[in-house]
PyMOL Python script that loads the backbone (N, CA, C, O; Angstrom):
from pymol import cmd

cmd.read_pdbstr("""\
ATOM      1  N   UNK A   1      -0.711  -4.286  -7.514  1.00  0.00           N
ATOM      2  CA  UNK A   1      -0.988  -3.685  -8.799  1.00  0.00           C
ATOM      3  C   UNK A   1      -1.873  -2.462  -8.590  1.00  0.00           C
ATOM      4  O   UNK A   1      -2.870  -2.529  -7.872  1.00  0.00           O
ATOM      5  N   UNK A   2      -1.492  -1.289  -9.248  1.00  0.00           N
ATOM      6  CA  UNK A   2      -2.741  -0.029  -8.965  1.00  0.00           C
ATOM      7  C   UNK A   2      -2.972   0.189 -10.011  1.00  0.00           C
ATOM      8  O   UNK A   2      -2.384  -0.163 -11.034  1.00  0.00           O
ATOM      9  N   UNK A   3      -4.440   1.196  -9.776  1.00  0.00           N
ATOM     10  CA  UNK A   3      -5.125   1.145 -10.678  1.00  0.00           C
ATOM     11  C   UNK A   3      -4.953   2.148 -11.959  1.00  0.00           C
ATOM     12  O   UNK A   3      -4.561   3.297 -11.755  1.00  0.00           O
ATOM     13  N   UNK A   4      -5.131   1.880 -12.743  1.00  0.00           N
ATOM     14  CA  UNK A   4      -4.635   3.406 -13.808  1.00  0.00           C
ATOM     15  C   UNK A   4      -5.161   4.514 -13.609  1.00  0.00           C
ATOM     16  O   UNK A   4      -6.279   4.704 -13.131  1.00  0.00           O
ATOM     17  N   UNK A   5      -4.605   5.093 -13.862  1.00  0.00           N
ATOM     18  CA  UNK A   5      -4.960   6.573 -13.702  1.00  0.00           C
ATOM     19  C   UNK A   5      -6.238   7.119 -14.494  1.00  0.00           C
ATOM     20  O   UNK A   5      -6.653   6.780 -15.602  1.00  0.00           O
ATOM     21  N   UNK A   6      -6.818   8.217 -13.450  1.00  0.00           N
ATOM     22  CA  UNK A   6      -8.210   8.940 -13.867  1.00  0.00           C
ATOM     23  C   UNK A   6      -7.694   9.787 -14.328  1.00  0.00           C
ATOM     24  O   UNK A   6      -6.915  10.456 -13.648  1.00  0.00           O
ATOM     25  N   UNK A   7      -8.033  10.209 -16.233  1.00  0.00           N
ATOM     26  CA  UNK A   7      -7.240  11.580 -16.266  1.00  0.00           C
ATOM     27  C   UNK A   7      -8.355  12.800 -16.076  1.00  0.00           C
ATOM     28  O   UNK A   7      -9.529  12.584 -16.376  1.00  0.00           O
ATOM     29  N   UNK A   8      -7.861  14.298 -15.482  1.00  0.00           N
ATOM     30  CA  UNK A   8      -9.708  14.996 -14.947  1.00  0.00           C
ATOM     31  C   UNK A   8     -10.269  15.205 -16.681  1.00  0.00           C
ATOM     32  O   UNK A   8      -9.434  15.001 -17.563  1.00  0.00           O
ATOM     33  N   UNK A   9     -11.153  15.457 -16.923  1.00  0.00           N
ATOM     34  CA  UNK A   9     -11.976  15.935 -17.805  1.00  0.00           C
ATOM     35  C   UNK A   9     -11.491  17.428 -18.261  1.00  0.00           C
ATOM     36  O   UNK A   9     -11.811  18.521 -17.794  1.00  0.00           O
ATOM     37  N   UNK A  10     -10.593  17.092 -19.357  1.00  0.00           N
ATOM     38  CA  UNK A  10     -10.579  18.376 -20.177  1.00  0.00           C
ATOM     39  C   UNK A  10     -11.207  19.821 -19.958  1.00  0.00           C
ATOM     40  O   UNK A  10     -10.557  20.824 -19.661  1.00  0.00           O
ATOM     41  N   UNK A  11     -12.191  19.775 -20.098  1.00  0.00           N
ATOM     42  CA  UNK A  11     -13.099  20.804 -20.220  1.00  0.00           C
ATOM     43  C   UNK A  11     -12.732  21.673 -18.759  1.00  0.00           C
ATOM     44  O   UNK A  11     -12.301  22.825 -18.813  1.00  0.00           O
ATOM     45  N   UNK A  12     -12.963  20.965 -17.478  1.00  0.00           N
ATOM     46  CA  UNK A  12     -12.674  20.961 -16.048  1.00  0.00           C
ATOM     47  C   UNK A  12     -11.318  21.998 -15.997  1.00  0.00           C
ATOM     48  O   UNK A  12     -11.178  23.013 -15.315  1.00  0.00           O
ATOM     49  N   UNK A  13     -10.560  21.498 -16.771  1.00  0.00           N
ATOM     50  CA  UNK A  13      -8.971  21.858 -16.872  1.00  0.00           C
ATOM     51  C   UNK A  13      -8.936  23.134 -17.175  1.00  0.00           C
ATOM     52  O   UNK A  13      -8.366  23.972 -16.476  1.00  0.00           O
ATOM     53  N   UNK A  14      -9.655  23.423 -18.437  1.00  0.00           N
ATOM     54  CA  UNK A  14      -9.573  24.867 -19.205  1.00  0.00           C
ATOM     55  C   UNK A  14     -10.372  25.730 -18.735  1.00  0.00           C
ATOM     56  O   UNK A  14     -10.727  26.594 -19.537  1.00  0.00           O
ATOM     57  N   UNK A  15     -10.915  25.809 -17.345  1.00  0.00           N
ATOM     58  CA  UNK A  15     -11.248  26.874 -16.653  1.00  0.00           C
ATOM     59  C   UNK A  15     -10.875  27.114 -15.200  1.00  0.00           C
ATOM     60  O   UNK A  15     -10.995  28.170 -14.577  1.00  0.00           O
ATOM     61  N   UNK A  16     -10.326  25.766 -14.699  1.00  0.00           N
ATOM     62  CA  UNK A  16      -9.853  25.950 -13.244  1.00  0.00           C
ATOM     63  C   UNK A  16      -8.473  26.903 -13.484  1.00  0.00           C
ATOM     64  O   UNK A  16      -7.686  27.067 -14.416  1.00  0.00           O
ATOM     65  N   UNK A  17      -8.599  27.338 -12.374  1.00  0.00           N
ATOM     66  CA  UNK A  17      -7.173  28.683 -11.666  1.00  0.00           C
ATOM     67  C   UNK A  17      -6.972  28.125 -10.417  1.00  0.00           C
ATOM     68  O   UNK A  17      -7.486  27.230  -9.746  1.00  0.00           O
ATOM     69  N   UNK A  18      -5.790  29.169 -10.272  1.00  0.00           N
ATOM     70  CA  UNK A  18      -5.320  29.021  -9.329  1.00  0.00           C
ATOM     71  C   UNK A  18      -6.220  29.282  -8.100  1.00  0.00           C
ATOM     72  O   UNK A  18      -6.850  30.292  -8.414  1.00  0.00           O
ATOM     73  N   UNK A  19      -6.489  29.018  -7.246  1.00  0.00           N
ATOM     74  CA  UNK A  19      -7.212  29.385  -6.002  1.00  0.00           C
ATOM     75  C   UNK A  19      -6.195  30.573  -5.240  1.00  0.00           C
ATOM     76  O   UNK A  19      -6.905  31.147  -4.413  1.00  0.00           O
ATOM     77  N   UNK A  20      -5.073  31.032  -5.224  1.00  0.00           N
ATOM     78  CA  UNK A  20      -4.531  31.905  -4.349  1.00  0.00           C
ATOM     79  C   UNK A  20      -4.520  33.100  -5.773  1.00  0.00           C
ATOM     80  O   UNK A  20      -4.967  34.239  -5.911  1.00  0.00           O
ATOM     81  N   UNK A  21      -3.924  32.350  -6.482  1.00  0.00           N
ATOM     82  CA  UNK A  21      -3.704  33.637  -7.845  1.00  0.00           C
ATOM     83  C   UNK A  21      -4.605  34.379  -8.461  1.00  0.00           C
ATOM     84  O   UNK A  21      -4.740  35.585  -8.666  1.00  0.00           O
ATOM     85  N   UNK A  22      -5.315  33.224  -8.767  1.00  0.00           N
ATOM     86  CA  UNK A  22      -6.142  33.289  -9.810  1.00  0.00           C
ATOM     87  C   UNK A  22      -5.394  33.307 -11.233  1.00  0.00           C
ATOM     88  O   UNK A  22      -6.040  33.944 -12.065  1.00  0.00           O
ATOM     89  N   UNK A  23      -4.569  32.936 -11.567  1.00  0.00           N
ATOM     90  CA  UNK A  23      -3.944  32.358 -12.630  1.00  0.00           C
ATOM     91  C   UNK A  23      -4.587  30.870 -13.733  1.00  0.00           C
ATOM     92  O   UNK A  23      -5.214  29.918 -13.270  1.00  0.00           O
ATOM     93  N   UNK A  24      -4.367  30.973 -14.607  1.00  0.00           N
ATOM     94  CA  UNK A  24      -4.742  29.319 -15.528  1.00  0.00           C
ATOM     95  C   UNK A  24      -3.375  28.698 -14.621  1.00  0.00           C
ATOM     96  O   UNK A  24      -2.476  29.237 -13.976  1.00  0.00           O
ATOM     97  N   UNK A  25      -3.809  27.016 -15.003  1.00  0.00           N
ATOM     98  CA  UNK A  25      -3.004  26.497 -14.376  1.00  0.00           C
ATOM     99  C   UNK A  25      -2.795  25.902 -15.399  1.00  0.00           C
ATOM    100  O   UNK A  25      -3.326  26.064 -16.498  1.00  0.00           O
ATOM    101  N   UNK A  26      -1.197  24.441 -14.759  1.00  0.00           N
ATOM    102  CA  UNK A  26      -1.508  23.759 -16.417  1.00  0.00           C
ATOM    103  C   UNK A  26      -0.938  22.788 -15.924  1.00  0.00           C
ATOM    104  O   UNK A  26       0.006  22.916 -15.145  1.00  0.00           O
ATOM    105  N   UNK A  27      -1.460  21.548 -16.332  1.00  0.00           N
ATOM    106  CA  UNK A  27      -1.911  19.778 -16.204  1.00  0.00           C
ATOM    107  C   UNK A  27      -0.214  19.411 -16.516  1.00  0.00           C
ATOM    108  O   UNK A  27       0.534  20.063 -17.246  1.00  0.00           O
ATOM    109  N   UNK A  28       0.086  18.325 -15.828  1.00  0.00           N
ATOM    110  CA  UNK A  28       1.332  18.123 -15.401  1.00  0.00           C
ATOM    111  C   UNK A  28       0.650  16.327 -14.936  1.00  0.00           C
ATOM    112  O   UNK A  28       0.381  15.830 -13.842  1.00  0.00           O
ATOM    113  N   UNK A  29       0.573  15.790 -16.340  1.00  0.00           N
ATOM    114  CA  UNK A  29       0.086  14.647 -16.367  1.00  0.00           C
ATOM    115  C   UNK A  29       1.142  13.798 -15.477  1.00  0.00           C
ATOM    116  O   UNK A  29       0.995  13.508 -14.290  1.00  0.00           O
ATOM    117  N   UNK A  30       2.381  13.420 -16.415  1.00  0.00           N
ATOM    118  CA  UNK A  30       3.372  12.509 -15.468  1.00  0.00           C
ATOM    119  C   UNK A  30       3.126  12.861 -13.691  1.00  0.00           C
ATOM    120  O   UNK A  30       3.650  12.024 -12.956  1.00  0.00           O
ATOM    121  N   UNK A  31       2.516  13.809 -13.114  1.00  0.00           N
ATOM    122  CA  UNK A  31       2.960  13.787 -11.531  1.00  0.00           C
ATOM    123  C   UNK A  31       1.649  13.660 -11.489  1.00  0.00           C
ATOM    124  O   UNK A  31       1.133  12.944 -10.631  1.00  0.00           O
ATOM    125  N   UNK A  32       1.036  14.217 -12.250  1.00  0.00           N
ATOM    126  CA  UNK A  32      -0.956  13.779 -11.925  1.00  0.00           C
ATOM    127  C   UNK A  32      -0.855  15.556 -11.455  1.00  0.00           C
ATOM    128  O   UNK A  32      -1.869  15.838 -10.816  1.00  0.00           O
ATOM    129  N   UNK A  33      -0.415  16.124 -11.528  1.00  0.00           N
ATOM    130  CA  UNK A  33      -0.782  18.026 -10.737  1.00  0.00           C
ATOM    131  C   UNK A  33      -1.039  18.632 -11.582  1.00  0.00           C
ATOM    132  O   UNK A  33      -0.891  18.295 -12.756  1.00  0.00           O
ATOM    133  N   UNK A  34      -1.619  19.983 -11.067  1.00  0.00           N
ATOM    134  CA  UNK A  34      -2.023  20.510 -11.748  1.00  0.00           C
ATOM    135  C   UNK A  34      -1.087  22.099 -10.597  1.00  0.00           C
ATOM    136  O   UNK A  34      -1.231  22.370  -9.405  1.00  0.00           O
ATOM    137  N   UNK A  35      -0.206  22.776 -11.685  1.00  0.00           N
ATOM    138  CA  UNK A  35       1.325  23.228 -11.928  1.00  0.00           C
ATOM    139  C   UNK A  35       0.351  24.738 -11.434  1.00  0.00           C
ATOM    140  O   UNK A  35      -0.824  24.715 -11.803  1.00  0.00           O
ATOM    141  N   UNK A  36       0.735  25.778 -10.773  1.00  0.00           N
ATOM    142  CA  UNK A  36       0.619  27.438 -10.468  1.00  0.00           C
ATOM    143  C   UNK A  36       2.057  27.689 -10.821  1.00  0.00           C
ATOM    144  O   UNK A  36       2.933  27.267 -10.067  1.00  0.00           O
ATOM    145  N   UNK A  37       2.323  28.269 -11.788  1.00  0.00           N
ATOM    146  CA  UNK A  37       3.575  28.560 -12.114  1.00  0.00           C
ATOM    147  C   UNK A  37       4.015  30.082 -11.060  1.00  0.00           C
ATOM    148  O   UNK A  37       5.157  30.218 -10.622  1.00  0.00           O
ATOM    149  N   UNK A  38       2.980  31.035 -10.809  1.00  0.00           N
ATOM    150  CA  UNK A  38       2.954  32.407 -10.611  1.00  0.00           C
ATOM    151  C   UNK A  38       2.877  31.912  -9.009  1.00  0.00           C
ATOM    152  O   UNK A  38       4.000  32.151  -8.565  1.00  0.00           O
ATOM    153  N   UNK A  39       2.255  31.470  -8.201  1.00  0.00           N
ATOM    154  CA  UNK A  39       2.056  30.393  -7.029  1.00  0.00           C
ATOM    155  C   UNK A  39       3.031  29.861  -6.504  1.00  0.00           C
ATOM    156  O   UNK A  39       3.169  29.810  -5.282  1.00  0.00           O
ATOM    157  N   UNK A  40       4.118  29.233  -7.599  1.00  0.00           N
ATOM    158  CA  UNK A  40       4.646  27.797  -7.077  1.00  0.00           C
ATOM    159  C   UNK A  40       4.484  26.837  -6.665  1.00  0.00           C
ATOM    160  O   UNK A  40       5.278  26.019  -6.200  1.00  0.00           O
ATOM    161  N   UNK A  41       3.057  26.814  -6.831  1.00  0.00           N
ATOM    162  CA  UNK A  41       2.063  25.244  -6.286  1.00  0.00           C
ATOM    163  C   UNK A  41       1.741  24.722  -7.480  1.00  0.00           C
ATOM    164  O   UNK A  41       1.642  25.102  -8.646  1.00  0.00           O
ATOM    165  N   UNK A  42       1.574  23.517  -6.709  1.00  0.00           N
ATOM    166  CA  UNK A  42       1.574  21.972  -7.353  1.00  0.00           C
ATOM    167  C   UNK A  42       0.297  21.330  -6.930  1.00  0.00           C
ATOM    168  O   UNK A  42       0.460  20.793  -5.834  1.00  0.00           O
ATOM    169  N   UNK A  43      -0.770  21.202  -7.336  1.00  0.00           N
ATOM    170  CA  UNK A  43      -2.471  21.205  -6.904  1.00  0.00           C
ATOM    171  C   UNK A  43      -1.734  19.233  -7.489  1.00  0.00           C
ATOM    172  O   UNK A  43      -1.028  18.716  -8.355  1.00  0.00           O
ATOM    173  N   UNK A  44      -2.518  18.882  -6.321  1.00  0.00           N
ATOM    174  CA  UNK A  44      -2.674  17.308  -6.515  1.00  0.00           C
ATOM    175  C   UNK A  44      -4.072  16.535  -7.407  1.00  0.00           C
ATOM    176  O   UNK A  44      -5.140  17.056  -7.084  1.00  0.00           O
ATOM    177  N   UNK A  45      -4.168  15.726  -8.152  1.00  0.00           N
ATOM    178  CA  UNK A  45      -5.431  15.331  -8.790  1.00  0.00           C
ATOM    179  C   UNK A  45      -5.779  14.187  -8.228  1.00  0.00           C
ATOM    180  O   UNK A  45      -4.850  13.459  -8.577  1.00  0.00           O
ATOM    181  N   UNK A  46      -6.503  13.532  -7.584  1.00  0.00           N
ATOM    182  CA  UNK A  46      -6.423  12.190  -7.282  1.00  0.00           C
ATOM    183  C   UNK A  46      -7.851  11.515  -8.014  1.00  0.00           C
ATOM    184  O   UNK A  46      -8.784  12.316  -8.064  1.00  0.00           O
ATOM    185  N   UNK A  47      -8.040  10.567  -8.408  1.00  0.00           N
ATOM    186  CA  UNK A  47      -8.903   9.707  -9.163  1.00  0.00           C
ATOM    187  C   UNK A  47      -9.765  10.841 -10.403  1.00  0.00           C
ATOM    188  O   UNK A  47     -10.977  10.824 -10.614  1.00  0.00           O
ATOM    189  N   UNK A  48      -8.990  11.543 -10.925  1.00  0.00           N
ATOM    190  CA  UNK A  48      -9.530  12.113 -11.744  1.00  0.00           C
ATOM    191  C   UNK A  48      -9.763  13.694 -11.147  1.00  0.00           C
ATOM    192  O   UNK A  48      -9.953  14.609 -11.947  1.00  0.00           O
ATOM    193  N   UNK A  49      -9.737  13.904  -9.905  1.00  0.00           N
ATOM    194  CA  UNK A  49     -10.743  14.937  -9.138  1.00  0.00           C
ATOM    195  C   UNK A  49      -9.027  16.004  -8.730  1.00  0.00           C
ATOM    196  O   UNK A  49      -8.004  15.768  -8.087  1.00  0.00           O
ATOM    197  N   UNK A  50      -9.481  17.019  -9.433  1.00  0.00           N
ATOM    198  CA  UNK A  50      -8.231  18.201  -8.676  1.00  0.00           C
ATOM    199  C   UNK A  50      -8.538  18.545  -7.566  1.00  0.00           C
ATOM    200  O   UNK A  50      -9.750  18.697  -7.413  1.00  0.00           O
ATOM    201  N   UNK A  51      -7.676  18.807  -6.383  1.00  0.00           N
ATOM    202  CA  UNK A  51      -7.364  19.447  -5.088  1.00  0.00           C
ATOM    203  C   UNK A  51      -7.062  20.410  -5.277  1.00  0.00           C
ATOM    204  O   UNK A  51      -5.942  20.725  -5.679  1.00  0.00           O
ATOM    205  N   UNK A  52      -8.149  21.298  -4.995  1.00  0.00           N
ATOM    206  CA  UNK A  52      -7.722  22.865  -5.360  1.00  0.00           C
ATOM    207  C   UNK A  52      -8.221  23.328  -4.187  1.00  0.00           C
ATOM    208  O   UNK A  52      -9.255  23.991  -4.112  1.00  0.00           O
ATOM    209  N   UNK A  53      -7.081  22.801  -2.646  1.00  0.00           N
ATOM    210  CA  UNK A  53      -6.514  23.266  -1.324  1.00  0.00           C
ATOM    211  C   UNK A  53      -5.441  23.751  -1.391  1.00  0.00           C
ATOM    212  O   UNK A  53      -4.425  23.057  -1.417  1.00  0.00           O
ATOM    213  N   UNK A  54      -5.424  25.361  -1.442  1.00  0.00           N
ATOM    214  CA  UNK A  54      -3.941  25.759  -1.019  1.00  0.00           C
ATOM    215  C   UNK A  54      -3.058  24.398  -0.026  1.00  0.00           C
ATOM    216  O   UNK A  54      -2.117  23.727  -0.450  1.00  0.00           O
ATOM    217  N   UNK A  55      -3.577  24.307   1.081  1.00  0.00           N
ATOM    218  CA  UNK A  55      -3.377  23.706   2.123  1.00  0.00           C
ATOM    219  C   UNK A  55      -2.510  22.211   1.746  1.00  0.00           C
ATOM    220  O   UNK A  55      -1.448  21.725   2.134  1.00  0.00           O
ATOM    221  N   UNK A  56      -3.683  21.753   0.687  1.00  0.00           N
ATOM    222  CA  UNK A  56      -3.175  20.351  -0.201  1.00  0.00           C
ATOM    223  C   UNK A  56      -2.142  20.224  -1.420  1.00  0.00           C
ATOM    224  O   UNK A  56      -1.754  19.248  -2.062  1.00  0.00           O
ATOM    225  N   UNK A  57      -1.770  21.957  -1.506  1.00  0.00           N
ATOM    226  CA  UNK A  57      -0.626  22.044  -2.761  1.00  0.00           C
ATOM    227  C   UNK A  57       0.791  21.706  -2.253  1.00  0.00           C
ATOM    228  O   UNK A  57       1.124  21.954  -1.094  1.00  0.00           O
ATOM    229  N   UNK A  58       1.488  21.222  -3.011  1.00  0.00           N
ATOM    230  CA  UNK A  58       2.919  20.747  -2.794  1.00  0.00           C
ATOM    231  C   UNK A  58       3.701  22.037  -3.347  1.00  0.00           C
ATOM    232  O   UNK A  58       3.186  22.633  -4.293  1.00  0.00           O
ATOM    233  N   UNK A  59       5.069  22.564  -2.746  1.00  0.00           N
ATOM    234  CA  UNK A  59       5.565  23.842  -2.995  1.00  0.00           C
ATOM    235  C   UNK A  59       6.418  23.161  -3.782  1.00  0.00           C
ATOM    236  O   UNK A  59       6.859  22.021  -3.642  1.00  0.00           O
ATOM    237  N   UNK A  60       6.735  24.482  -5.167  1.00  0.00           N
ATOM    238  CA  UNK A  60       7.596  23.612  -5.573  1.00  0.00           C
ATOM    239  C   UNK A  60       8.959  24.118  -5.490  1.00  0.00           C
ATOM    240  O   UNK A  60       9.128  25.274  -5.102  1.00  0.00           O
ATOM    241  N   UNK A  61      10.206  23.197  -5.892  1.00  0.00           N
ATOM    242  CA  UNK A  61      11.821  24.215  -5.390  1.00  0.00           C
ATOM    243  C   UNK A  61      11.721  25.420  -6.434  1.00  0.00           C
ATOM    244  O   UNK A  61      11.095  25.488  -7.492  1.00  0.00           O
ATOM    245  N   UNK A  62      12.312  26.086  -5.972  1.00  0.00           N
ATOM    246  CA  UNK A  62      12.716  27.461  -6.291  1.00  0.00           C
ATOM    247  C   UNK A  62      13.775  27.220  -7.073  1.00  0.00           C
ATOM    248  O   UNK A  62      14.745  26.793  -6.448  1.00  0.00           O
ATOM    249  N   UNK A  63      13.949  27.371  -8.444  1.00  0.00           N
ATOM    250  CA  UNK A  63      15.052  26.896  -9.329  1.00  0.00           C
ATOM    251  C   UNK A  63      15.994  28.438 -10.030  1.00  0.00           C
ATOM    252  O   UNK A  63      16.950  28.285 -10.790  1.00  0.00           O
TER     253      UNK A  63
END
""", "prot")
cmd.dss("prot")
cmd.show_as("cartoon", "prot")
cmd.util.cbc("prot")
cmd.orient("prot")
């Protein structure tokens, strides 16, 4: 059984960017990420806390 999800703190949300862009980003609850549309990264959140590691972003397909 796991544990429910940490969602991050609002506030947190409406000022983090992108780390390569510098773009707003935007919360992508169902995967837990946090979306660089301009990037194509996919910032991971884990227990509430965003990964804002290029390094730790997931690319996303090219559609």
């Amino acid at each position: 059984m796991s544990a429910p999800a940490v969602e991050p703190d609002p506030w947190l949300l409406s000022i983090l960017v992108c780390p390569l862009t510098r773009e707003k980003l935007r919360y992508d609850a169902a995967a837990r990420e946090l979306v660089s549309d301009a990037a194509s990264l996919a910032y991971p959140v884990r227990n509430g806390v965003p990964v804002m590691l290029v390094e730790a972003a997931r690319r996303l397909d090219a559609a």
